[in-house]
VOTORFI-378217 format. One record per residue (C-alpha): residue in one letter; chain; x, y, z. Coordinates in steps of 0.1 Angstrom, whole numbers, plus 2048, in hexadecimal, padded with zeros to 3 digits. Layout:
<recs>
REC padren papa   x   y   z
REC      A    A   X   Y   Z
...
</recs>
This chain:
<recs>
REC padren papa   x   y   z
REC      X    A 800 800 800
REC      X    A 810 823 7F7
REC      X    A 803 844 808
REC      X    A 80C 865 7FC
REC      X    A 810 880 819
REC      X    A 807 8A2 809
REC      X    A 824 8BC 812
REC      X    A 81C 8D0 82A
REC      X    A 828 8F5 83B
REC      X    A 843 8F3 818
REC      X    A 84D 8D5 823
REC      X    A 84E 8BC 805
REC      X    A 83A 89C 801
REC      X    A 845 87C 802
REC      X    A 835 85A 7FC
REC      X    A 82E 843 815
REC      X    A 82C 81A 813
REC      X    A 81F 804 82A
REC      X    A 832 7E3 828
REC      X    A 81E 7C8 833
REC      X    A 829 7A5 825
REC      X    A 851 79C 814
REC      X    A 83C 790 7F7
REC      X    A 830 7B9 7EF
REC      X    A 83C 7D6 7DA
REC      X    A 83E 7E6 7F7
REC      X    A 858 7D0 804
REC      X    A 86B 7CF 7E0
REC      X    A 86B 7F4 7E3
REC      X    A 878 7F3 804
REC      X    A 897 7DD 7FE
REC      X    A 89E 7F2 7DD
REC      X    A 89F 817 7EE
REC      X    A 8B4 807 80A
REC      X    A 8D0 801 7ED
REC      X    A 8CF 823 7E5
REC      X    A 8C7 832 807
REC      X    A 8E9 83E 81C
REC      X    A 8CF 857 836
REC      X    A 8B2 844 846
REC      X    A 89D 84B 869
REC      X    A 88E 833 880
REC      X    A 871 836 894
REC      X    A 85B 819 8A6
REC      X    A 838 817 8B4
REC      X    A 824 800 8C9
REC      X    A 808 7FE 8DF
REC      X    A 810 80A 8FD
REC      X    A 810 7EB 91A
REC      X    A 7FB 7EE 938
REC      X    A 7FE 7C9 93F
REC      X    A 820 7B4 93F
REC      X    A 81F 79E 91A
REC      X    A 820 77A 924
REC      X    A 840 779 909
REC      X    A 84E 799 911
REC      X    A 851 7B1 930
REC      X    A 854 7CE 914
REC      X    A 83A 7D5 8FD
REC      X    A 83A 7C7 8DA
REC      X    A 847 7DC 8BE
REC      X    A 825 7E0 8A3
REC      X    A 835 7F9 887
REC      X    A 857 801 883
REC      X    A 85C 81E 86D
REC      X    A 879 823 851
REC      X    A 87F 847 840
REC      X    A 895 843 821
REC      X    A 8AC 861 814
REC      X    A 8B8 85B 7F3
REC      X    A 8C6 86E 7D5
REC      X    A 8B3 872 7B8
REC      X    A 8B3 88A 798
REC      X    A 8C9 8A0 7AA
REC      X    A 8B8 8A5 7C9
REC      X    A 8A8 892 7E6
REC      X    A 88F 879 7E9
REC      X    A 87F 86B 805
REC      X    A 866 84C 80F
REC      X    A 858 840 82D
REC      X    A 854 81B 831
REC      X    A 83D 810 852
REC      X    A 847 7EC 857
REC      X    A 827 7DC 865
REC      X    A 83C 7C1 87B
REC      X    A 818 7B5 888
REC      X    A 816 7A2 865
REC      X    A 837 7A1 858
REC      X    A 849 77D 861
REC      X    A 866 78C 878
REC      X    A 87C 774 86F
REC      X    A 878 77E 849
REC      X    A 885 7A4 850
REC      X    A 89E 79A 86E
REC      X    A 8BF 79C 858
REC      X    A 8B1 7BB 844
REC      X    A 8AD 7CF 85E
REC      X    A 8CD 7C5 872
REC      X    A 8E6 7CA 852
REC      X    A 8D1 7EE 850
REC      X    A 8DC 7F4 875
REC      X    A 8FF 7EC 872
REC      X    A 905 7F7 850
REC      X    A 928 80F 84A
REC      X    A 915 820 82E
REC      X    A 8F5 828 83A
REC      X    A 8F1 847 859
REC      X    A 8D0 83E 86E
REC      X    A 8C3 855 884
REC      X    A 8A7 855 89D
REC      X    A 89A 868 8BE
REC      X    A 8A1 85B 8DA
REC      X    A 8A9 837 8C9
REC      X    A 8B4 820 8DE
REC      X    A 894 81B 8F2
REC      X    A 884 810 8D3
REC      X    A 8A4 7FB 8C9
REC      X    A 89F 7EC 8EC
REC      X    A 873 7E1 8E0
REC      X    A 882 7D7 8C4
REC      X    A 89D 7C1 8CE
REC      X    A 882 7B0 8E8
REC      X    A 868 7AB 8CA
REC      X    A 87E 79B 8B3
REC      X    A 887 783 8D2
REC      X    A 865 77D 8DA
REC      X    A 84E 77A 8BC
REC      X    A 86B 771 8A6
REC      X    A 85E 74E 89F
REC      X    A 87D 73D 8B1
REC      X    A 89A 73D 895
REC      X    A 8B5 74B 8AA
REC      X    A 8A8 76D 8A2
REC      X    A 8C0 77F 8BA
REC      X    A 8B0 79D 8BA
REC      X    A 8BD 7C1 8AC
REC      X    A 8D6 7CB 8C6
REC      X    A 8ED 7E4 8B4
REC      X    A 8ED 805 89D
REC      X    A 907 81A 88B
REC      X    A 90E 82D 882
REC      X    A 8EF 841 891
REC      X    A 8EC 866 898
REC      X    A 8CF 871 8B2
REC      X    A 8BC 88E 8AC
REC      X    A 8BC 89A 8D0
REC      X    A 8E4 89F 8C8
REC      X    A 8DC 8AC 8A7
REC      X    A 8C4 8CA 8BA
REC      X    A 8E1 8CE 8D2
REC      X    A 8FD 8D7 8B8
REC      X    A 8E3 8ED 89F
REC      X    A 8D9 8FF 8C8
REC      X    A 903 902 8CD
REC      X    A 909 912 8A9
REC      X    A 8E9 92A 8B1
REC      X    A 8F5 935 8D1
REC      X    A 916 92D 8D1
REC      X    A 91A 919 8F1
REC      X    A 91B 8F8 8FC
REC      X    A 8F8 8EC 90C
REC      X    A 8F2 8D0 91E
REC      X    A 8DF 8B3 90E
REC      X    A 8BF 8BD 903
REC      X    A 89F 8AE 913
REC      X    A 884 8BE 8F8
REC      X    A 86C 8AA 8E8
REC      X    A 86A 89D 8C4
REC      X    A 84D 8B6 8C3
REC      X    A 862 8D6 8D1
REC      X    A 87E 8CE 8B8
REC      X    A 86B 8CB 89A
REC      X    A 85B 8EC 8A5
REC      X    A 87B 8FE 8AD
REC      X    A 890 8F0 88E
REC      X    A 874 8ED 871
REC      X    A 85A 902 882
REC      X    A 83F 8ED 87E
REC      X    A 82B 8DE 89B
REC      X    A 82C 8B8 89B
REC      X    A 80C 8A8 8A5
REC      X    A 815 88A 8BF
REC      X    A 7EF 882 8CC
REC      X    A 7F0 863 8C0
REC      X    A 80F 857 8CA
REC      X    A 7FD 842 8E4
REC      X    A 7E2 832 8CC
REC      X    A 7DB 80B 8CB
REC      X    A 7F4 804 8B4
REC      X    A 7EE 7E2 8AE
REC      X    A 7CA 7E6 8A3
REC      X    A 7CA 7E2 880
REC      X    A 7C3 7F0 868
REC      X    A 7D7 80C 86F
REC      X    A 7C6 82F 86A
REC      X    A 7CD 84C 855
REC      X    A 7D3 864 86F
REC      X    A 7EB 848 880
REC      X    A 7FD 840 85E
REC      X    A 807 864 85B
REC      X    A 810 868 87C
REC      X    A 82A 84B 87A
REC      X    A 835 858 858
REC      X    A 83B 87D 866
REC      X    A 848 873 887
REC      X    A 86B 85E 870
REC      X    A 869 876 853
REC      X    A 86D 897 867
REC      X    A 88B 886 873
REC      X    A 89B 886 851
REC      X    A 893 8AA 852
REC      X    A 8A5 8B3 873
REC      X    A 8BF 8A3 863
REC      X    A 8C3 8B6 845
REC      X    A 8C0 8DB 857
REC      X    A 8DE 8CF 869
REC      X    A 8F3 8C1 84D
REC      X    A 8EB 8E0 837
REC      X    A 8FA 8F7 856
REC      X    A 91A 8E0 85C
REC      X    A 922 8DC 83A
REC      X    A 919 900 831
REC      X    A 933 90A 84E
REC      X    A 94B 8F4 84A
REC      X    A 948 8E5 86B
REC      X    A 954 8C3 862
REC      X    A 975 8B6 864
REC      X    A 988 8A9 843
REC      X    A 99C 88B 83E
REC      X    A 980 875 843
REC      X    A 992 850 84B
REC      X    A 996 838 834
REC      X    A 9A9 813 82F
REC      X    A 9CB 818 82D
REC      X    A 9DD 80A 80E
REC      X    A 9F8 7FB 828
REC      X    A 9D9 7E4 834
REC      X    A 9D6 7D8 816
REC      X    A 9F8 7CA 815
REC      X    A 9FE 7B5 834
REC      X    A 9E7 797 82C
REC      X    A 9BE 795 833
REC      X    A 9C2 77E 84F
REC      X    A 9D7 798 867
REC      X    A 9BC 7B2 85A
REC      X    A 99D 79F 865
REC      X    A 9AC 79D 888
REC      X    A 9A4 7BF 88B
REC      X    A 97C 7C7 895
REC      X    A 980 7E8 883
REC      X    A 98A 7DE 860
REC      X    A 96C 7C4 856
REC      X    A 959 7DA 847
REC      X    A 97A 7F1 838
REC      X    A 981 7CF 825
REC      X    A 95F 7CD 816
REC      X    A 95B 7EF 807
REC      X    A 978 7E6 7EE
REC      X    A 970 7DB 7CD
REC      X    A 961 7B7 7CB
REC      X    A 97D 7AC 7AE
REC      X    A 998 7B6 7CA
REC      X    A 98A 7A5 7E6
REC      X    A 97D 786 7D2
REC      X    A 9A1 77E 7CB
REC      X    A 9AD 785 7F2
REC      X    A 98E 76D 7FB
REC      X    A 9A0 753 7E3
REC      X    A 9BF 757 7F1
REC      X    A 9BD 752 814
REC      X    A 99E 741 818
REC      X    A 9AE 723 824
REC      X    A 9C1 737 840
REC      X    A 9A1 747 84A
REC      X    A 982 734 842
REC      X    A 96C 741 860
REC      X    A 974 765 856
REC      X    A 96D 760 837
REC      X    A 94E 74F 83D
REC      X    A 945 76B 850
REC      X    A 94D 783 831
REC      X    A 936 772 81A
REC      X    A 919 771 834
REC      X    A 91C 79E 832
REC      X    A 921 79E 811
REC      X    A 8FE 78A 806
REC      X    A 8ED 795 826
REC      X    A 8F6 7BE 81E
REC      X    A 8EC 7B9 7F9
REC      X    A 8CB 7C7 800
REC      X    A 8D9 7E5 80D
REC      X    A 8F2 802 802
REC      X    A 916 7FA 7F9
REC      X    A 917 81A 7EB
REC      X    A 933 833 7FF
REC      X    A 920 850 80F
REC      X    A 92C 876 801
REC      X    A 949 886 813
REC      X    A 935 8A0 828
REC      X    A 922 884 834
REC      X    A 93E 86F 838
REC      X    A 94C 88A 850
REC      X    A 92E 891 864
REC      X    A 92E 86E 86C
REC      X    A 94C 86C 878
REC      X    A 94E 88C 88C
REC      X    A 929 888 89B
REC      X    A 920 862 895
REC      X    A 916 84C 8B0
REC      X    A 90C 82A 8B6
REC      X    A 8F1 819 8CD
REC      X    A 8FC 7F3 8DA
REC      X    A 8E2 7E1 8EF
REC      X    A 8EB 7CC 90F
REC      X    A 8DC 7B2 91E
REC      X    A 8D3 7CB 93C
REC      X    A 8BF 7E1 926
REC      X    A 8A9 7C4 918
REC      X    A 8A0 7BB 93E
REC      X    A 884 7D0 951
REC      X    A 895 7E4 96D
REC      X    A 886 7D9 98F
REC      X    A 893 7D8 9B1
REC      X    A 883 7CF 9D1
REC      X    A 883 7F0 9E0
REC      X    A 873 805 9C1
REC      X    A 85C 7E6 9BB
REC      X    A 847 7E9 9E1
REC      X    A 849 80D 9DF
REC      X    A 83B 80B 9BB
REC      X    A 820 7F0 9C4
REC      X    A 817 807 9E0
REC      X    A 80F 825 9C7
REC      X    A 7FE 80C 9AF
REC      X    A 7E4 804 9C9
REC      X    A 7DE 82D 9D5
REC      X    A 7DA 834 9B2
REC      X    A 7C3 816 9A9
REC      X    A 7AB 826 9C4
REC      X    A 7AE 844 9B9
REC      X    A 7A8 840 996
REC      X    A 788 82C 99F
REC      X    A 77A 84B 9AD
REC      X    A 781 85D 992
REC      X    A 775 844 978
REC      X    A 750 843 98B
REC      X    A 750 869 988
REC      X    A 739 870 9AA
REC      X    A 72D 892 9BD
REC      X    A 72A 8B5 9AF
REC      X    A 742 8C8 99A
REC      X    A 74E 8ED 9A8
REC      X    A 736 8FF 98F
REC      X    A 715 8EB 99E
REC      X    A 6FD 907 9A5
REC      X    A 6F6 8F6 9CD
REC      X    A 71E 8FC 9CF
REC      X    A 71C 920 9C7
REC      X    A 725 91E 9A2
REC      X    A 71D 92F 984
REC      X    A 70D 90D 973
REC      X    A 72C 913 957
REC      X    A 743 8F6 957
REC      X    A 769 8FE 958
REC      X    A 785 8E7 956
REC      X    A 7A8 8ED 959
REC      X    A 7BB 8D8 942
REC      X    A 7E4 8D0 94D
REC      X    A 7FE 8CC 932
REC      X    A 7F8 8A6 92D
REC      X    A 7D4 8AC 91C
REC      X    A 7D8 8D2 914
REC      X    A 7C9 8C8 8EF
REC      X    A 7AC 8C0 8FE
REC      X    A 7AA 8DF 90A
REC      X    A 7A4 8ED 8EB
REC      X    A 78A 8D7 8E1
REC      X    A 778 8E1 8FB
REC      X    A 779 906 8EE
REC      X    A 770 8FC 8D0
REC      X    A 74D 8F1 8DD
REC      X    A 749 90D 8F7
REC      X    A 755 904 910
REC      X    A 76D 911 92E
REC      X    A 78B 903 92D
REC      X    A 7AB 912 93C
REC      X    A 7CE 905 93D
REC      X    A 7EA 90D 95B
REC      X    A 7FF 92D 95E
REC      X    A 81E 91F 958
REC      X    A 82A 906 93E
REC      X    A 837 8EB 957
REC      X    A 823 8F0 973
REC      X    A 826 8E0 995
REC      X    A 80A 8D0 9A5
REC      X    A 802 8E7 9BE
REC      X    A 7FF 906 9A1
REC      X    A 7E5 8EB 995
REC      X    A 7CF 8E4 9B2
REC      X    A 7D2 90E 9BC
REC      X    A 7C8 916 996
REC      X    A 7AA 8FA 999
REC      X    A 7A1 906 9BA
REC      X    A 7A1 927 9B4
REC      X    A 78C 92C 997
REC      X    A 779 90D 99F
REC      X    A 783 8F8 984
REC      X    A 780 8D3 97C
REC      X    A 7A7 8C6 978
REC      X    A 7AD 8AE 957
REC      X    A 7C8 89B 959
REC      X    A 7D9 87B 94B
REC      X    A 7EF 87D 96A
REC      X    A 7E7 85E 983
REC      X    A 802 86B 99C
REC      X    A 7EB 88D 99C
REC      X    A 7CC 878 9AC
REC      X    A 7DE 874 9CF
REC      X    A 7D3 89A 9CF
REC      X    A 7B2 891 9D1
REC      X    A 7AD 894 9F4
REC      X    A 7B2 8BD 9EA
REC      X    A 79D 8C1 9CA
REC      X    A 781 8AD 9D6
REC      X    A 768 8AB 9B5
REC      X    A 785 8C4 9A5
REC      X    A 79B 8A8 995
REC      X    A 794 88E 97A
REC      X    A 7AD 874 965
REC      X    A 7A3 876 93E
REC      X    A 7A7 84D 937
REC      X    A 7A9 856 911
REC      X    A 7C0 85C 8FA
REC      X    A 7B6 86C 8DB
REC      X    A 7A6 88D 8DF
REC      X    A 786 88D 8D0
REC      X    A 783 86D 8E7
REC      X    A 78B 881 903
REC      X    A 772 89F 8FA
REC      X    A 752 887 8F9
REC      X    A 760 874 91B
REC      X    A 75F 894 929
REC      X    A 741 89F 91E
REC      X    A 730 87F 929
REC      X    A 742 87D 948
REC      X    A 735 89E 953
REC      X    A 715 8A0 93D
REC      X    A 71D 8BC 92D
REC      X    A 704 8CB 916
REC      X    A 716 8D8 8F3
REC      X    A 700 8EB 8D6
REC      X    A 70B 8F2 8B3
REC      X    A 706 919 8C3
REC      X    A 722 914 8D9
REC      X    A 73F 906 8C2
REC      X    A 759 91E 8B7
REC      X    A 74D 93A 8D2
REC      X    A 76E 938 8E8
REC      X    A 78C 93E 8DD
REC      X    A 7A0 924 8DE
REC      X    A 7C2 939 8DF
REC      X    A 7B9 947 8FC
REC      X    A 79E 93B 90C
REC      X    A 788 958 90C
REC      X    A 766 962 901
REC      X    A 762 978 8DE
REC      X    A 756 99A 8DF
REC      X    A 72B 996 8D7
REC      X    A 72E 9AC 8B4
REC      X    A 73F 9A1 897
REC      X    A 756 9B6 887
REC      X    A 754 9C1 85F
REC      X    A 774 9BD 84B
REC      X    A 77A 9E1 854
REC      X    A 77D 9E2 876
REC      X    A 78A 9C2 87A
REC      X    A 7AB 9CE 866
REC      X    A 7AA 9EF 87E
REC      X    A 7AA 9D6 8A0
REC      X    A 7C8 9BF 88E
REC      X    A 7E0 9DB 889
REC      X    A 804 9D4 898
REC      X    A 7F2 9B3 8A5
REC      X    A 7E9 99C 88D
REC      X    A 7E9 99B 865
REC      X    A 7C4 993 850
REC      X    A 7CC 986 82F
REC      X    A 7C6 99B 814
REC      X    A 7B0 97B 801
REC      X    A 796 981 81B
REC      X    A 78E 9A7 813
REC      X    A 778 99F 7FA
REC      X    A 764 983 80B
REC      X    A 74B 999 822
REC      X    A 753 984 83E
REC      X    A 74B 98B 863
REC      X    A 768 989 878
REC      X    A 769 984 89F
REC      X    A 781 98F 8BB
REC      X    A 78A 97F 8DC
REC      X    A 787 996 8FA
REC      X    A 7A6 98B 90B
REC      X    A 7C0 986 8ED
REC      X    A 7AE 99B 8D6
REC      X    A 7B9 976 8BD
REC      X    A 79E 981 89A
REC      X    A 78E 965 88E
REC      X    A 779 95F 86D
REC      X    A 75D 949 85F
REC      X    A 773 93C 846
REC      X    A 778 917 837
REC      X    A 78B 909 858
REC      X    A 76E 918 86D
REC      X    A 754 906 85A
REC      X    A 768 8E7 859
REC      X    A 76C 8EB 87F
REC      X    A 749 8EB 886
REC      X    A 743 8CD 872
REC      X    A 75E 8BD 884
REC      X    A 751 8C1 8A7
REC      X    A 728 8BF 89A
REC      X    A 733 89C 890
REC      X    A 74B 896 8B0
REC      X    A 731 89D 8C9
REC      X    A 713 890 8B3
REC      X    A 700 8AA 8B5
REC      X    A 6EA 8A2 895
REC      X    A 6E4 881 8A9
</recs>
């Protein structure tokens, strides 16, 4: 199957194929843009484990996702390749994806990797199908893109920072300054099929990767910031005899990259003296057929070996950290929180905004950072939803904010239920995931009545309420002076624009407006 992702903020497209079975185009055109392919970025997904596996204490890997760069009528091309490893035979792709890993000539970069690498390993162990599948225990070379922000922060202001600790999302915005949706990095990804919406997620999520990649590499080699005299295989090598050679770790791969006439007839030669080795040889020779030979260019050449890193698995990392202290002390917060989050599931009493409380009969809900996209949903249909002061808030800014303007706290946070004892009927843990899930659990929960005359009145900026009059074109381009620009396209339109009181954001019944109210007429059901 092969998707097309439209481009997007100037960003171009790039196809996307959903490899499913070794017997596939897909998986012929996988294997073919790996030969040509010396750039690629990793990414993995699966559904997140609430329960240990009976096969696995870590959960199994569902979609593992490849993002080719390769060089095409003189510029570059990329392809996204989402490896469904819930139907692909493991043991079918296990030496594909290992010669990838390890290969000299191909750079492989992901966030955060080794994590992933770790699910990975443990899945091929697992569901392999016996076979001595090994698992995938090592990468390089491999650049992470957490070091990649850290150099392009250290050019920009020219000091050394320590190692970053932003988000995937935070570094797309920063770098390529576009927002990077993760809302459903926590779907059910072993439910099948996949949707769109996940499907272009887990394209993005490797592509912008390759992206990243390239703002960097334009800046170092545009600056010169490489080294020279990139290493190659001495000629003296060549001269004392294979067998000396191959007892050196470092020069397996040197020996392969000459030409296949040359080391056919050093093969010959000492085969006799060597046959494991040379056994060995022939093994990575057919095994990396299916992947690039081809050297990498100079400048990339040199920003592997001045930045280039590798990731090597032990057996510690593939074995769930427990001791017996951390485990009562864990069990013991496992149990509170269980009770807890049965009170909160069998939502019970009267919220602050009751009328017999004192309240205004308006529900308000203060959103924290973990679902603060619901909170704009909940503008969208009308109603009150704040988020805290402070980007990281600590929990006692959350329960004064709550308390104080009698607000209803939404959280994903199970460690913020111990609290409850101080937001009684003030606190409540969101179970879903997605958020128009979340907006109709919340609306049921608290039996919320939404009308078609409510969506769109807040802004959802903001959070505030619109001034009652529209504004005509005219004085709508008096209140954005110095403050926001209208586009010239809509002058001609007679459109009524409206302003919100606090921000003084305009906002327009234009295409997205319509399309909005669809959206949340159809989310809530209020045709129904």
């Amino acid at each position: 199957m092969c998707l097309l992702m439209d481009s997007q903020n100037g960003r171009p497209s790039f196809e996307i194929h959903i490899v499913s079975s070794i017997d596939s185009p897909e998986f012929s055109q996988l294997t073919h843009t790996l030969t040509r392919s010396h750039l690629i970025a990793l990414d993995a997904e699966w559904k997140p484990l609430r329960t240990p596996d009976q096969n696995s204490s870590f959960p199994r890997v569902s979609l593992l996702q490849i993002a080719c760069q390769f060089h095409s009528d003189h510029r570059n091309d990329s392809v996204v390749f989402l490896l469904d490893l819930l139907s692909l035979p493991l043991s079918s792709i296990w030496d594909l994806l290992r010669d990838v890993f390890v290969s000299p000539h191909v750079l492989k970069l992901g966030f955060r990797f080794k994590q992933d690498l770790v699910y990975l390993s443990t899945t091929f162990c697992s569901y392999g199908g016996g076979g001595g599948l090994s698992g995938l225990d090592r990468i390089e070379p491999f650049m992470d893109i957490t070091s990649i922000y850290s150099h392009l922060q250290h050019k920009q202001n020219g000091r050394k920072l320590h190692k970053q600790t932003k988000s995937l999302a935070a570094i797309c915005s920063d770098i390529l300054g576009f927002s990077l949706s993760k809302e459903l990095q926590c779907s059910d990804w072993s439910f099948r099929p996949l949707t769109e919406e996940q499907i272009a997620y887990a394209a993005m999520d490797a592509h912008c990767l390759l992206e990243i990649f390239n703002v960097f590499y334009s800046k170092v080699v545009k600056e010169g910031d490489v080294l020279r005299n990139v290493s190659a295989v001495p000629s003296t090598e060549m001269n004392i005899g294979l067998k000396v050679i191959l007892e050196k770790q470092d020069v397996h791969e040197k020996i392969l990259r000459s030409k296949v006439s040359e080391a056919s007839n050093i093969i010959r030669a000492t085969a006799s003296d060597f046959p494991q080795s040379m056994a060995n040889i022939r093994g990575n020779c057919s095994a990396s057929s299916s992947i690039n030979s081809m050297h990498m260019d100079k400048d990339l050449q040199k920003i592997v070996k001045n930045y280039g890193e590798k990731i090597i698995l032990k057996e510690s990392d593939k074995k769930p950290r427990t001791s017996k202290r951390k485990g009562k002390r864990s069990t013991m917060k496992v149990v509170h929180s269980e009770k807890q989050i049965v009170w909160v599931e069998d939502w019970q009493g009267l919220p602050p905004w009751d009328l017999s409380f004192g309240g205004d009969g308006c529900p308000k809900f203060l959103c924290d950072v973990m679902v603060e996209g619901l909170a704009k949903h909940l503008r969208c249909v009308g109603i009150d939803a704040a988020v805290p002061f402070s980007k990281k808030p600590d929990t006692r800014e959350l329960i004064d904010q709550a308390c104080k303007e009698k607000r209803v706290l939404l959280t994903r946070d199970a460690k913020l239920l111990r609290h409850e004892y101080l937001l009684c009927n003030q606190i409540y843990r969101v179970k879903s995931l997605l958020k128009n899930e979340q907006l109709l659990e919340v609306i049921e929960t608290f039996n919320l009545k939404i009308s078609e005359d409510q969506l769109m009145s807040r802004c959802t900026k903001c959070n505030g309420r619109f001034i009652q009059k529209s504004l005509t074109t005219e004085e709508a381009v008096q209140a954005a002076k110095g403050f926001q620009k209208i586009p010239n396209c809509l002058f001609d339109r007679n459109l009524e624009f409206w302003q919100c009181m606090d921000c003084h954001q305009l906002y327009w019944e234009g295409i997205q407006y319509r399309n909005a109210i669809q959206k949340f007429i159809d989310v809530c059901k209020l045709n129904d």
